[in-house]
C-alpha positions, 0 to 999 in steps of 0.5 A, spaced: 500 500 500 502 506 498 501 513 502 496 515 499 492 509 500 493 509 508 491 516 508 485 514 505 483 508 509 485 511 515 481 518 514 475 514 512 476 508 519 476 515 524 470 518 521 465 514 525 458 511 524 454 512 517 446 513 518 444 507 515 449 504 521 446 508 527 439 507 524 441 499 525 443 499 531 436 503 533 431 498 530 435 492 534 434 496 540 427 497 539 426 490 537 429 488 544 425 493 548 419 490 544 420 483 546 423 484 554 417 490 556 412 486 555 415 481 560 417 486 566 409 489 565 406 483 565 411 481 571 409 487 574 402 487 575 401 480 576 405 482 583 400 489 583 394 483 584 399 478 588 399 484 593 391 486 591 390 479 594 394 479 600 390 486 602 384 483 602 387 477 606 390 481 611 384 485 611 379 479 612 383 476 618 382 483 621 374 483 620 374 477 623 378 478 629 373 485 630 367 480 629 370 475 634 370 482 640 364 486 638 359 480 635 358 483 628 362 486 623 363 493 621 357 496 617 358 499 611 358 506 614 362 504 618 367 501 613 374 499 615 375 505 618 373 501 625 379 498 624 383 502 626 379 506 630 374 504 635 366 505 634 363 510 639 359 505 643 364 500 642 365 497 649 368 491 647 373 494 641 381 491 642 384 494 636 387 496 632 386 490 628 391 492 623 398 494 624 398 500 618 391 504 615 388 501 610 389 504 603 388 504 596 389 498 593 395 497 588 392 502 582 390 507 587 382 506 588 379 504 595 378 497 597 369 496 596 367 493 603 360 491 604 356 488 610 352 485 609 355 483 602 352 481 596 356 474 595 357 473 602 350 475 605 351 473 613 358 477 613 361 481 608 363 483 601 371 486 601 373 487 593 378 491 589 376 492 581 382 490 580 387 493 574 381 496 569 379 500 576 371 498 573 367 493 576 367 486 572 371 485 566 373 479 570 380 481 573 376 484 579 379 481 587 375 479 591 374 475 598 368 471 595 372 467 589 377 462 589 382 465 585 
């Protein structure tokens, strides 16, 4: 190889990448975060609904122990407020049932409690609406399904 050649190579090896390269590398990427997202989302909320799950569980076991010192479970004016703090006129109240206040189920909405329940007509209905925030459409949590 003369100079001249290696000036030539060595010019256009300094240049860096040429769009077509970048624009390649782009489209890989993309397709790789096509393909692994939908596996962290999908992970994600099945981890939002294990939570949702256990919630209504821990909440269940705390209604139950509130019937077990009052004789009743909470009226749905009550809610689950009573949980935590005692009724007026609540003589018998051993709580806090729960170590932390109920809150929103993990998409932000208010668990739904009912007494007497619906489903469970000589207690109680305790449900979330699930990952759709709406009632039905199948993916709604409750205390009544086996799920």
């Amino acid at each position: 190889m003369n100079g001249k050649m290696r000036m030539l190579l060595a010019a256009r090896g300094s240049r860096g990448f040429t769009l077509v390269e970048l624009l390649l590398v782009l489209v890989i990427l993309a397709i790789l975060a096509a393909v692994v997202v939908p596996k962290f989302t999908k992970r994600s909320e099945q981890a939002r609904i294990a939570a949702a799950t256990t919630n209504i569980s821990n909440i269940s076991t705390a209604l139950d122990a509130f019937e077990i010192d009052l004789g009743r479970y909470p009226s749905s004016d009550e809610g689950l407020r009573v949980l935590m703090d005692p009724p007026s006129n609540a003589k018998e109240w051993h709580g806090p049932y729960l170590k932390l206040a109920v809150v929103n189920d993990p998409w932000g909405h208010p668990y739904i409690y009912r007494a007497p329940g619906t489903h469970n007509p000589s207690s109680y209905d305790l449900y979330s609406y699930g990952p759709d925030g709406q009632e039905g459409g199948g993916d709604d949590i409750d205390n009544w399904s086996t799920h």
